[in-house]
C-alpha positions in Angstrom: 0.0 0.0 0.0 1.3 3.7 -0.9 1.4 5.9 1.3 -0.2 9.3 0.2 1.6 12.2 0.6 -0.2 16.2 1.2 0.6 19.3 0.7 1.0 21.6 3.6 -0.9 24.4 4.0 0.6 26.7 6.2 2.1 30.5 6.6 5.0 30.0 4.3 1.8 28.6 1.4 -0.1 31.8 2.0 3.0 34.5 1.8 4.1 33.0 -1.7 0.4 33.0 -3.2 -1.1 30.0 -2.1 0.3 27.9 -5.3 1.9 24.6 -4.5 2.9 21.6 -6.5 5.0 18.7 -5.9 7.9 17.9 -7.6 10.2 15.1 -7.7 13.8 16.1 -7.4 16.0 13.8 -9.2 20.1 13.9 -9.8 21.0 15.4 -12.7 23.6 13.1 -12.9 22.0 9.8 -13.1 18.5 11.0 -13.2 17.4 9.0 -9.7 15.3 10.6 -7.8 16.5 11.9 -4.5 13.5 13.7 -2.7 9.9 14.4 -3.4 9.3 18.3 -2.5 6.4 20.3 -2.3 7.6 24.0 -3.9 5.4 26.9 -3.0 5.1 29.8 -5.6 6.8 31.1 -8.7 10.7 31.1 -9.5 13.1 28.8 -9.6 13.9 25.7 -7.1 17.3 27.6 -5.3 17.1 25.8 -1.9 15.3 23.4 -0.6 13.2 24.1 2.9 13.5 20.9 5.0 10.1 20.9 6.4 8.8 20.7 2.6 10.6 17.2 1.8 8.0 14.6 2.1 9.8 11.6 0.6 12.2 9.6 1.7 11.7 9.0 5.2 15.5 9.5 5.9 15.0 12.9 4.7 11.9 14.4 6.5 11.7 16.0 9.6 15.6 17.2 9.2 14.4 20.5 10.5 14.4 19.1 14.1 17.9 18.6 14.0 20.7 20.4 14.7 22.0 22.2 11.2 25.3 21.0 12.2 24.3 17.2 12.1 22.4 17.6 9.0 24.8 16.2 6.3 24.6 17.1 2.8 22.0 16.4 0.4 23.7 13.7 -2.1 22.2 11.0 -4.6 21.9 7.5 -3.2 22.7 6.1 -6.1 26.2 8.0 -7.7 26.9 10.0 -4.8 26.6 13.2 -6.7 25.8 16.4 -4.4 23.3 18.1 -5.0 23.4 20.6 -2.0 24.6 21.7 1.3 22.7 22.3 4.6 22.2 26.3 6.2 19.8 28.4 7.7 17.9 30.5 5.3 18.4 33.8 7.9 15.0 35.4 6.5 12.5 33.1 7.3 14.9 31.6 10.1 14.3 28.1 8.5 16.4 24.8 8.0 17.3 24.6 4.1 19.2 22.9 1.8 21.3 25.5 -1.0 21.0 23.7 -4.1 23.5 23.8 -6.5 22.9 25.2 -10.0 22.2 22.5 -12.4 22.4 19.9 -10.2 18.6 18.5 -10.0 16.0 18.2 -12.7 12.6 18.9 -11.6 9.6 17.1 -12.6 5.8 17.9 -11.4 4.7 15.0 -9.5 1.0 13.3 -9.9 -1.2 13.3 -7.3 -3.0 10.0 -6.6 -6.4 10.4 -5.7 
């Protein structure tokens, strides 16, 4: 049985429009997909917040850790990385800094 994923809906939804759509984040590399991500508003995918990573289950709830034990976001399959752990000081929220070019970004279907 899948288990079904939602989006959140939450302050950070509201101040960037109230648009959301999931996307799955896979290695530009070798085209596996590392996370499944819900991205709020327009613009391009620069970071990655940590409370917005749904899938995999290694990889959510890494906002309740210290940034320092966060390691860096790499493929599991070629050990390409993608990005690197910080605190995005505006929003004063746990984030990963994605490198340019190193995901492709695909909308992700929603099963109903």
């Amino acid at each position: 049985m899948k288990k079904s994923i939602a989006i959140k809906k939450d302050k950070y939804k509201s101040a960037r429009g109230g648009y959301s759509r999931l996307l799955n984040i896979m290695c530009r590399k070798c085209e596996n997909i590392v996370a499944v991500y819900q991205k709020d508003g327009p613009g391009n995918l620069r970071r990655m917040y940590m409370d917005r990573i749904l899938s995999p289950d290694k990889l959510v709830d890494l906002q309740k850790k210290n940034i320092k034990d966060v390691k860096v976001l790499k493929c599991n399959k070629c050990g390409f990385i993608i990005g690197m752990p910080y605190i995005y000081v505006k929003e004063k929220r746990h984030a990963f800094r994605i490198f340019q070019d190193a995901v492709i970004k695909r909308i992700k279907k929603v099963d109903k």
